[in-house]
C-alpha positions in Angstrom: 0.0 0.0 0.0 1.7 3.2 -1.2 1.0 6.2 1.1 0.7 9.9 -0.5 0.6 13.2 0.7 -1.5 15.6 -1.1 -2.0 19.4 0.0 -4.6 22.0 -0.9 -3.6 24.6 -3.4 -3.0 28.1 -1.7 -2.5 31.2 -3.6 -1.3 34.1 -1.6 -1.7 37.8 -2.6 2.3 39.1 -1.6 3.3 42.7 -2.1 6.9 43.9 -2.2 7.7 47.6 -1.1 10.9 49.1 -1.6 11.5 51.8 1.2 13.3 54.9 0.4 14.7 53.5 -2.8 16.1 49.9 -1.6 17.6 48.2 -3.5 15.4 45.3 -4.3 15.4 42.2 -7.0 11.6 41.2 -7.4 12.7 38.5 -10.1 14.9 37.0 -7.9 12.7 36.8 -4.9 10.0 35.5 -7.4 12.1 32.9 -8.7 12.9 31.7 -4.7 9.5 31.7 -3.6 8.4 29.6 -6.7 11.4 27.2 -6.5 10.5 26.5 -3.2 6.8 26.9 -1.8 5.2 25.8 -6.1 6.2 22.3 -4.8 3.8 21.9 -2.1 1.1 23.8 -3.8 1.2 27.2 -2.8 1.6 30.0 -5.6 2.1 33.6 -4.9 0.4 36.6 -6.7 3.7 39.1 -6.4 3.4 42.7 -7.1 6.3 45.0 -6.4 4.9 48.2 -5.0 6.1 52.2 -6.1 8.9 53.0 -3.8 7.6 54.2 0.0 9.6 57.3 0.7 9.6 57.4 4.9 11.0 60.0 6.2 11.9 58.2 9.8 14.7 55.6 8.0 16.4 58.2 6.2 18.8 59.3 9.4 18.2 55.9 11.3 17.6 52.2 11.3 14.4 50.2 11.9 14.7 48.7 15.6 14.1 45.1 16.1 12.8 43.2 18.3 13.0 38.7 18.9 12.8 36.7 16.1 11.0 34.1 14.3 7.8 32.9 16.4 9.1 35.6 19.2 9.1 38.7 16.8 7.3 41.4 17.9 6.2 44.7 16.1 8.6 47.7 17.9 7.2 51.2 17.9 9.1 51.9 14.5 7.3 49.0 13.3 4.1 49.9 14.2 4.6 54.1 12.9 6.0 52.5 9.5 3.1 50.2 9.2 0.6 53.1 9.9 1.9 55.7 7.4 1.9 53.0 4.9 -1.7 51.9 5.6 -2.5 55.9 5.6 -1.2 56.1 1.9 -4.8 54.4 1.4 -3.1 51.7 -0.8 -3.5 48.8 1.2 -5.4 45.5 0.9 -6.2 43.1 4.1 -6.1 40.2 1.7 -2.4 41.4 1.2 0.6 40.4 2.8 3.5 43.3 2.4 7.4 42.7 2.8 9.3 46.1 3.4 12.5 45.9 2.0 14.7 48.4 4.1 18.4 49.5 2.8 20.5 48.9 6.1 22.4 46.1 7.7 21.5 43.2 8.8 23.8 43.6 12.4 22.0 45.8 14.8 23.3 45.8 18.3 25.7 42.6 17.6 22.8 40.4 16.4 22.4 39.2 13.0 19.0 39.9 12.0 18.1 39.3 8.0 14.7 40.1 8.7 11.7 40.1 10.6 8.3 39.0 10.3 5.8 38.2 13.3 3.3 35.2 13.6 0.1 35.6 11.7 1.1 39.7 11.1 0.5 41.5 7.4 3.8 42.9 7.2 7.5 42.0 7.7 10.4 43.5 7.1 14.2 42.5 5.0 17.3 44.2 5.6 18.7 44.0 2.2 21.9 46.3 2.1 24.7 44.6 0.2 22.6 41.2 -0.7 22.3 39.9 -4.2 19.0 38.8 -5.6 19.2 35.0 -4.5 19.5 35.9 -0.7 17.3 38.6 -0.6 15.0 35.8 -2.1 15.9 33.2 0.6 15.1 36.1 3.6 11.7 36.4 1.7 11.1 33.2 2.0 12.4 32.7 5.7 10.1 35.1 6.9 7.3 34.5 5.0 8.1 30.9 6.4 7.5 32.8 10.2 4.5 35.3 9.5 2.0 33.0 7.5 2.6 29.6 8.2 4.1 30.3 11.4 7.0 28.0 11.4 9.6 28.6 13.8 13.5 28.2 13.2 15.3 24.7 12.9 16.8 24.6 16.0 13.1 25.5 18.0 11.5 22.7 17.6 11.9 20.7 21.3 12.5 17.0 20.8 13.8 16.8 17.3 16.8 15.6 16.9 19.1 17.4 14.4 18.5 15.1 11.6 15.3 15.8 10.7 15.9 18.5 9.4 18.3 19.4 6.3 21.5 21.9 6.9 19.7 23.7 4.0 16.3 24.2 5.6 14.6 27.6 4.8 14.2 27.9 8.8 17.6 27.3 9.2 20.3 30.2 9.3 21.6 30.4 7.0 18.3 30.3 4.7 18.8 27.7 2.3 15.9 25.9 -0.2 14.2 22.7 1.7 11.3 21.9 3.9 10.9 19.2 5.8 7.5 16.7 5.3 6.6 17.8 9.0 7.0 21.7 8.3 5.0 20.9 4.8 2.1 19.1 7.0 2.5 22.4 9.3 2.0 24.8 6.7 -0.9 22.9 5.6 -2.7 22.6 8.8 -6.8 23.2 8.6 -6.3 25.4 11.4 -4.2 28.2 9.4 -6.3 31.0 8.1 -3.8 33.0 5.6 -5.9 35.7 4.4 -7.2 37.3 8.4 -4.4 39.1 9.9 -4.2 39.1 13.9 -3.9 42.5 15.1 -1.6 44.4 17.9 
């Protein structure tokens, strides 16, 4: 008896916005997203958006706060989300990425990007990355704010091996999923298109 997974097709309605004129490679993060999530049956309907001139990042960099599962929306957040949603250009069906021109390093940390559990927008620090990584971050957080996965190394009672070197949740991003993070993703109980709110 031969055993097969199937999965419901998911479409999901992903806007990119370049703030203050980051640099950003929308074919490159298309091409990620589709090499990895078109395998388990979930599409994306990418539109890059007009660039989102913010005054606030100009002289200083967007704070952050946890990561993965543990991110939570800083004040900055919350006063970027709010001038954007003011513009009058935004859809609640629609999940938004920021792409933000600074480093990745703030206060010692590492931090690619940022994108909390069930929230409409997240956030990519893309200064100095090339199209494939800034694809791979995409993906990574898109991985934490929709279908809530958390890193690699967070799930208790899983022993290293079940999980490939070159996981998506891993750091640094690679390409694979796992079956258990495919069932995850999956999971009935996931509602994509309603946002929690702070």
């Amino acid at each position: 008896k031969l055993l097969v997974a199937t999965y419901e097709p998911k479409t999901i309605n992903l806007a990119l916005v370049p703030v203050n004129d980051a640099p950003l490679d929308s074919k490159a993060i298309a091409a990620e997203l589709k090499k990895i999530y078109e395998p388990l049956g979930i599409d994306f309907n990418l539109i890059t958006k007009d660039n989102f001139k913010y005054k606030a990042l100009e002289t200083a960099s967007l704070k952050v706060e946890g990561s993965g599962l543990l991110s939570v929306y800083t004040d900055q957040m919350k006063a970027l989300n709010a001038a954007f949603v003011a513009k009058g250009d935004c859809d609640k069906n629609t999940i938004y990425l920021f792409a933000i021109d600074q480093p990745e390093s703030q206060d010692g940390k590492s931090i690619e990007g940022v994108m909390a559990r069930g929230q409409q927008f997240g956030y990519m620090f893309v200064k100095g990355k090339e199209g494939d990584e800034q694809g791979l971050t995409a993906a990574h957080e898109i991985g934490h704010g929709i279908f809530q996965l958390q890193h690699t190394f967070s799930y208790s009672g899983m022993a290293d091996a079940t999980f490939s070197a070159a996981n998506v949740m891993n750091y640094p991003a690679g390409e694979a999923l796992s079956k258990l993070q495919w069932d995850l993703m999956h999971d009935q109980g996931l509602v994509i298109s309603v946002f929690e709110t702070d």
